[in-house]
C-alpha positions as a Markdown table, in Angstrom:
| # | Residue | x | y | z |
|---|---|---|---|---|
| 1 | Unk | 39.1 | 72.1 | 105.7 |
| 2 | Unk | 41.2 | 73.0 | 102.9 |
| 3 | Unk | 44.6 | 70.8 | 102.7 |
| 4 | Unk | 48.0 | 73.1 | 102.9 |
| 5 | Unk | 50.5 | 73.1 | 100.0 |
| 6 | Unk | 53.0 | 70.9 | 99.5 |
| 7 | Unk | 56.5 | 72.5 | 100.1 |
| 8 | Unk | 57.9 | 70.7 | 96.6 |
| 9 | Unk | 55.6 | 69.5 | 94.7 |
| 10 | Unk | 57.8 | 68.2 | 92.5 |
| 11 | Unk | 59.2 | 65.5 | 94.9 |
| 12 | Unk | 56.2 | 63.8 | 94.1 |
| 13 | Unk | 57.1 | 62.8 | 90.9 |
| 14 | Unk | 60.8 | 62.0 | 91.5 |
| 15 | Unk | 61.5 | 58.2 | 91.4 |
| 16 | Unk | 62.7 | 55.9 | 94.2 |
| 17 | Unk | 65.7 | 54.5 | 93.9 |
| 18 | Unk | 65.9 | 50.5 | 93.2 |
| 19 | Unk | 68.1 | 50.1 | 96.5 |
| 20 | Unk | 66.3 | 52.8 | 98.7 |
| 21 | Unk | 62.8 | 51.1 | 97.6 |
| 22 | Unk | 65.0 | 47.6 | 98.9 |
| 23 | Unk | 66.1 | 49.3 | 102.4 |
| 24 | Unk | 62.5 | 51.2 | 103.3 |
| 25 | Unk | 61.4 | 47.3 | 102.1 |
| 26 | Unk | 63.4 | 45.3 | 104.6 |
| 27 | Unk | 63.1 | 48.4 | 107.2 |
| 28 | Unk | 59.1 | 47.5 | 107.1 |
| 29 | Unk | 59.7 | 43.6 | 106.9 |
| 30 | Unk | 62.0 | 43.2 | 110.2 |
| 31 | Unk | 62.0 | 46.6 | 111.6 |
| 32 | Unk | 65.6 | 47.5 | 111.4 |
| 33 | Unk | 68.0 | 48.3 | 108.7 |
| 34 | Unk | 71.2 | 46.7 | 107.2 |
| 35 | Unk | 74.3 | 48.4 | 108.1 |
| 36 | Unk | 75.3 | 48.4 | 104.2 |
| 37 | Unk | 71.8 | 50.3 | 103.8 |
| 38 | Unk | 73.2 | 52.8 | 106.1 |
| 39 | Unk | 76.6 | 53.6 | 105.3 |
| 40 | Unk | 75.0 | 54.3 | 101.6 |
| 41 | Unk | 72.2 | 57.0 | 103.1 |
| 42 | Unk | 75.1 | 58.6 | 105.8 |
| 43 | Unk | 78.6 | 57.8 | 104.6 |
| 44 | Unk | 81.1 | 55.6 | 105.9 |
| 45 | Unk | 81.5 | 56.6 | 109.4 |
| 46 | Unk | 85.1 | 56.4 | 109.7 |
| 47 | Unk | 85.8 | 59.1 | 107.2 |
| 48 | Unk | 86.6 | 62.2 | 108.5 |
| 49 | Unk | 84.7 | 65.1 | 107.1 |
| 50 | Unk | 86.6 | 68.7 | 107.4 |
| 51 | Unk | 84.4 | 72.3 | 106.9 |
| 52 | Unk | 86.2 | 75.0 | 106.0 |
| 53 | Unk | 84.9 | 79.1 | 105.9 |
| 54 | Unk | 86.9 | 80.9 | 103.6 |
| 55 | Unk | 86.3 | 84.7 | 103.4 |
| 56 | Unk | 85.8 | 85.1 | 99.5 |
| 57 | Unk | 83.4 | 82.0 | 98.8 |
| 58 | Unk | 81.3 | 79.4 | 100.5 |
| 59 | Unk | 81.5 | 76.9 | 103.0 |
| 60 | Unk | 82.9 | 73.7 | 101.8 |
| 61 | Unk | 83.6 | 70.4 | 102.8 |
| 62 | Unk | 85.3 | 67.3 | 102.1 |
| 63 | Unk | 86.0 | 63.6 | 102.8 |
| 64 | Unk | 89.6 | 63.8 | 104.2 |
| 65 | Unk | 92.4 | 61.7 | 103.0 |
């Protein structure tokens, strides 16, 4: 059976961040992860995020201050 292509290749060869390469670490050593680890990947939950359509360009958003 021949194996599909991958979608991006070149993902492949992109290296792992020191701190992401910490968090899958710890995620495999006690099967949860560190709320700092969290807020890096998502964001601080607590900032408000607005998304805006304007009719001349793209949709855009921001961290509100």
């Amino acid at each position: 059976m021949k194996r599909p292509a991958k979608a991006v290749p070149e993902v492949a060869k992109v290296n792992e961040a020191p701190w992401l390469h910490e968090m899958r670490e710890h995620f495999a050593t006690t099967g949860h992860y560190r709320a700092q680890d969290v807020r890096r990947v998502l964001g601080n939950p607590w900032d408000r995020v607005e998304v805006a359509n304007k009719d001349d360009g793209p949709l855009m958003s921001r961290v509100a201050s």
